[in-house]
Structure formats: structure tokens, C-alpha cells
VMD Tcl script that builds the backbone (N, CA, C; Angstrom):
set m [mol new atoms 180]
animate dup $m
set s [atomselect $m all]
$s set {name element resname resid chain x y z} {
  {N N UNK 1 A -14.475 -8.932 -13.669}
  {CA C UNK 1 A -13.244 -8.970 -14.442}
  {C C UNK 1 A -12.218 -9.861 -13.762}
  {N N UNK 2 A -11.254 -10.260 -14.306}
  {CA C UNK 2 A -10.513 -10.571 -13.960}
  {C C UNK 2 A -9.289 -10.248 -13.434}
  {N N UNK 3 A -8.327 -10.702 -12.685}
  {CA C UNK 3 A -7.608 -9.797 -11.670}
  {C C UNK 3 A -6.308 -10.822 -11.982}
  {N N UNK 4 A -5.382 -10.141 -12.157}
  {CA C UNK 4 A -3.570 -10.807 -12.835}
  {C C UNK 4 A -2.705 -10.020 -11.612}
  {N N UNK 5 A -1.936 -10.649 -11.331}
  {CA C UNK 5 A -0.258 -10.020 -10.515}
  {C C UNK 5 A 0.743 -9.848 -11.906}
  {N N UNK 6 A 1.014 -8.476 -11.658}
  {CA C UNK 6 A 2.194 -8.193 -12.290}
  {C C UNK 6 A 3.408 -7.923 -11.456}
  {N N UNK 7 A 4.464 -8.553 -11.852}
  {CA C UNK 7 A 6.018 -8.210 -10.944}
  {C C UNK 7 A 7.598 -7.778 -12.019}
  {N N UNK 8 A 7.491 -7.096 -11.597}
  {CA C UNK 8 A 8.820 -6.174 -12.255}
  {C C UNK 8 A 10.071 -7.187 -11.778}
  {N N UNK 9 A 10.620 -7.598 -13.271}
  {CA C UNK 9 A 11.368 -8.648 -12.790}
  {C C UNK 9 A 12.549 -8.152 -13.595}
  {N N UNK 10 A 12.763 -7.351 -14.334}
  {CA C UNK 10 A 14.351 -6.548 -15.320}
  {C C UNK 10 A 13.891 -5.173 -14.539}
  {N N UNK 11 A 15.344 -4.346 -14.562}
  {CA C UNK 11 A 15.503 -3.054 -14.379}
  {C C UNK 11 A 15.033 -2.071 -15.613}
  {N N UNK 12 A 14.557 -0.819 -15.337}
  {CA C UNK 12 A 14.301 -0.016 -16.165}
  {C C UNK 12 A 14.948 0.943 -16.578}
  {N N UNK 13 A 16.327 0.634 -16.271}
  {CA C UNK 13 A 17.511 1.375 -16.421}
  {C C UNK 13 A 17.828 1.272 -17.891}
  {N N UNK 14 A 18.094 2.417 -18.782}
  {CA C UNK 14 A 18.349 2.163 -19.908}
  {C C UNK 14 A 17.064 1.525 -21.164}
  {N N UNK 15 A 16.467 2.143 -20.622}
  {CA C UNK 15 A 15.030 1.835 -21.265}
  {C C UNK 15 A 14.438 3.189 -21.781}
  {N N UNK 16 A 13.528 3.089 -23.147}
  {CA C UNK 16 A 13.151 3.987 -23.625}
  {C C UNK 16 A 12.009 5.059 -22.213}
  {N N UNK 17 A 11.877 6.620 -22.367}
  {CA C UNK 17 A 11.249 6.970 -21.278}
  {C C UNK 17 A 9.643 6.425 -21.404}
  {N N UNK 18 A 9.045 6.092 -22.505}
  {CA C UNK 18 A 7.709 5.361 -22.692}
  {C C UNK 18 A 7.571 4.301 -21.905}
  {N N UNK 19 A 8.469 3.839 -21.732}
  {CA C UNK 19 A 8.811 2.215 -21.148}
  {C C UNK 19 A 8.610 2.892 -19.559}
  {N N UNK 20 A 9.507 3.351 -19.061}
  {CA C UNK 20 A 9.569 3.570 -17.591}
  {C C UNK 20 A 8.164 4.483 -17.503}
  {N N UNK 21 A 7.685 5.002 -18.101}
  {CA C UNK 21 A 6.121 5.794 -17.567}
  {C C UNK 21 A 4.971 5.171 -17.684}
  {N N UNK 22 A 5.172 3.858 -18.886}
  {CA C UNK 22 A 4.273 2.830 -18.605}
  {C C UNK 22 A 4.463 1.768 -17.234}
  {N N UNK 23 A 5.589 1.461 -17.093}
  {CA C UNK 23 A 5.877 1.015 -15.404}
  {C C UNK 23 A 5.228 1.630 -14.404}
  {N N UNK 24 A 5.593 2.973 -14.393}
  {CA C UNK 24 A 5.110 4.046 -13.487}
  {C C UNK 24 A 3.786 3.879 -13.499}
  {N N UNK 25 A 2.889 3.623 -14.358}
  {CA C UNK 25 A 1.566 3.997 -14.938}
  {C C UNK 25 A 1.052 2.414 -14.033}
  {N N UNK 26 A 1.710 1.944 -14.282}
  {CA C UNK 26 A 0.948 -0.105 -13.723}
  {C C UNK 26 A 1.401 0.260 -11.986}
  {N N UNK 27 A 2.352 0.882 -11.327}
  {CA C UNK 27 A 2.494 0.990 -10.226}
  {C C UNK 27 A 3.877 0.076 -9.815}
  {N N UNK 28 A 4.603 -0.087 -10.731}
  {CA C UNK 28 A 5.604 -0.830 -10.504}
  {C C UNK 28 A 6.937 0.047 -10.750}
  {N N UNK 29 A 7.268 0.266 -9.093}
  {CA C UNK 29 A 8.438 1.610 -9.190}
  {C C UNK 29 A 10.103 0.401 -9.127}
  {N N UNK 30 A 10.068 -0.437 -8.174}
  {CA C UNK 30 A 11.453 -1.056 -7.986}
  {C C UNK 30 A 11.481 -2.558 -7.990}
  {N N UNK 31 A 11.962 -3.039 -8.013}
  {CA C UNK 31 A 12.683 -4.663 -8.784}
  {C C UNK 31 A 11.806 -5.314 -8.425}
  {N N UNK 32 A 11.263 -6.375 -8.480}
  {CA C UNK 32 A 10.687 -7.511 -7.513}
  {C C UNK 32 A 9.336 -6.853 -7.129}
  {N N UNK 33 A 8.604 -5.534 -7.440}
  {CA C UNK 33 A 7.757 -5.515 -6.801}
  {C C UNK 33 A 6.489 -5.577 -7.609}
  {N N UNK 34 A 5.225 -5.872 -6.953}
  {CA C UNK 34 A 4.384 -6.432 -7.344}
  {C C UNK 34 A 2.732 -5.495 -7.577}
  {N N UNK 35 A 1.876 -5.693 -8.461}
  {CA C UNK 35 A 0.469 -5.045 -8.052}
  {C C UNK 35 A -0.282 -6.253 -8.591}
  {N N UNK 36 A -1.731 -5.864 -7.999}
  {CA C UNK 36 A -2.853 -6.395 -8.579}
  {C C UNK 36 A -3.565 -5.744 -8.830}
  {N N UNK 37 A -3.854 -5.762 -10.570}
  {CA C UNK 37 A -4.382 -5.195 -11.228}
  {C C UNK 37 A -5.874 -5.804 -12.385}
  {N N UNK 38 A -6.560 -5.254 -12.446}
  {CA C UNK 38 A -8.171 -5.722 -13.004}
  {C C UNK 38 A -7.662 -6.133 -14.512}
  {N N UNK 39 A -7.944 -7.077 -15.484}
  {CA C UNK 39 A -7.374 -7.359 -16.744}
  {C C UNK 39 A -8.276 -6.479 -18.035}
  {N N UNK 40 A -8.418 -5.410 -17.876}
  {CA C UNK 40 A -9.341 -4.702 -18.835}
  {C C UNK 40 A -7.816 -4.682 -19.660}
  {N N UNK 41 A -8.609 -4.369 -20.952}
  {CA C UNK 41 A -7.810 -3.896 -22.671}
  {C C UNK 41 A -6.898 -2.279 -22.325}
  {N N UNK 42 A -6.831 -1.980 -21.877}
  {CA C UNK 42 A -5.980 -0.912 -21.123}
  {C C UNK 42 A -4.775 -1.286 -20.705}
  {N N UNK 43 A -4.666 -2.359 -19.871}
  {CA C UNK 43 A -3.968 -2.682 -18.561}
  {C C UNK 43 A -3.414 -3.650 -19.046}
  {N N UNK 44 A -3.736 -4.328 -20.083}
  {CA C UNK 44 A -3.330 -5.788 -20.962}
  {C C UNK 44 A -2.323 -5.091 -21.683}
  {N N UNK 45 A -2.713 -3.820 -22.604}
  {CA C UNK 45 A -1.858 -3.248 -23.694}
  {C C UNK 45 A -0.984 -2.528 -23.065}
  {N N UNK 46 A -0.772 -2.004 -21.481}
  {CA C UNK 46 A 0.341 -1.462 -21.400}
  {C C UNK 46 A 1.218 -2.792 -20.715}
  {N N UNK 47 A 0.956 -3.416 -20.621}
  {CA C UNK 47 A 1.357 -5.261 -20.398}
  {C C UNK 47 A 2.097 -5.372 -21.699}
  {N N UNK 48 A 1.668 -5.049 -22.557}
  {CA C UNK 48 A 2.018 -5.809 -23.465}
  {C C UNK 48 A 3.354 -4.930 -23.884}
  {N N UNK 49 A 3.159 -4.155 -23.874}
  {CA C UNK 49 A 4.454 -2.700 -24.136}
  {C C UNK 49 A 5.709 -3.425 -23.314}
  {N N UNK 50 A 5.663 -3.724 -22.198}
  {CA C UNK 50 A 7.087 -3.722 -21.423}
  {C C UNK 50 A 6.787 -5.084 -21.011}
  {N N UNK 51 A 6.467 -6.276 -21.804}
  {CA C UNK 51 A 6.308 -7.998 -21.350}
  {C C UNK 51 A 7.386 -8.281 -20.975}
  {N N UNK 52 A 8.888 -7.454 -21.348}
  {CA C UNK 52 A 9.870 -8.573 -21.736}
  {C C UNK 52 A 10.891 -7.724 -20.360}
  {N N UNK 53 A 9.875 -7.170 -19.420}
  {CA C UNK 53 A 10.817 -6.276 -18.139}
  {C C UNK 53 A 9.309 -7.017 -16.945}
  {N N UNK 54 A 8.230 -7.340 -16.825}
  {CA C UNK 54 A 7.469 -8.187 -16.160}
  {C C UNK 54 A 7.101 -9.350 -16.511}
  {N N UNK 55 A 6.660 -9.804 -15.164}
  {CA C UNK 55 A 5.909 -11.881 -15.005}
  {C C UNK 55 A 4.653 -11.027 -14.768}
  {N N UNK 56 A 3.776 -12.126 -15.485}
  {CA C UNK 56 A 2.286 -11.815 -15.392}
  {C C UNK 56 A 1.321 -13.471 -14.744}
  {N N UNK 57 A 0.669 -13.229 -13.909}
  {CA C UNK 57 A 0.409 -14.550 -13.189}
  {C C UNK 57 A -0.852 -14.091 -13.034}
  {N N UNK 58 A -1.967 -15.304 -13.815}
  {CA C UNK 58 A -3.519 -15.037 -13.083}
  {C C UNK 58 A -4.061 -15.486 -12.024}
  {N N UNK 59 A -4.540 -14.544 -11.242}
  {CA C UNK 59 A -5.261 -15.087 -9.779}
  {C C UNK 59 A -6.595 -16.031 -9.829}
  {N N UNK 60 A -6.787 -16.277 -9.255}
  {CA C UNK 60 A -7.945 -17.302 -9.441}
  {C C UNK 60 A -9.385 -16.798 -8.433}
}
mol reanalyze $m
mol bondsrecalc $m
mol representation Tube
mol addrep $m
């Protein structure tokens, strides 16, 4: 599979609670910080839920 960096780049302040438990859920608790995560249809769709609060960058 393939393997993406996600980084929490907006605050989750004032965000629906779905929003912040899908954060929670990817491993991204505070600003700037980062995981690497496998690109399965799971992990894409909770990507896709909160795109517009993370940067998504593929590893090579």
C-alpha cells in the first residue's frame, strides 16, 4: 500500500465534535503535527471529512 503524511495545519477549535474525533481517530492531536499513515479507503475517507483542517503529501 501506499503510505501519505498527514499534518494538521487549521485548529479544531470550533469545529463540529465528528470533525475533532475524526482528527483524534488519524492521530493528529495539536497544530503542525504530523502521522504516517497506510492509504487504504478508510483512512482516505476520514481524509476526506476534515481536507480543509490537513496537508496530505505522498511518500515515495
Amino acid at each position: 500500500m501506499k503510505k501519505i503524511k498527514v499534518t494538521l495545519v487549521k485548529s479544531a477549535i470550533d469545529r463540529p465534535e465528528r470533525q475533532k474525533l475524526t482528527l483524534k481517530a488519524l492521530g493528529l492531536n495539536k497544530l503542525n503535527s504530523s502521522k504516517e499513515v497506510e492509504a487504504t479507503d478508510q483512512i482516505l475517507g476520514m481524509i476526506r471529512k476534515v481536507d480543509h483542517l490537513v496537508k496530505v503529501e505522498e511518500l515515495a
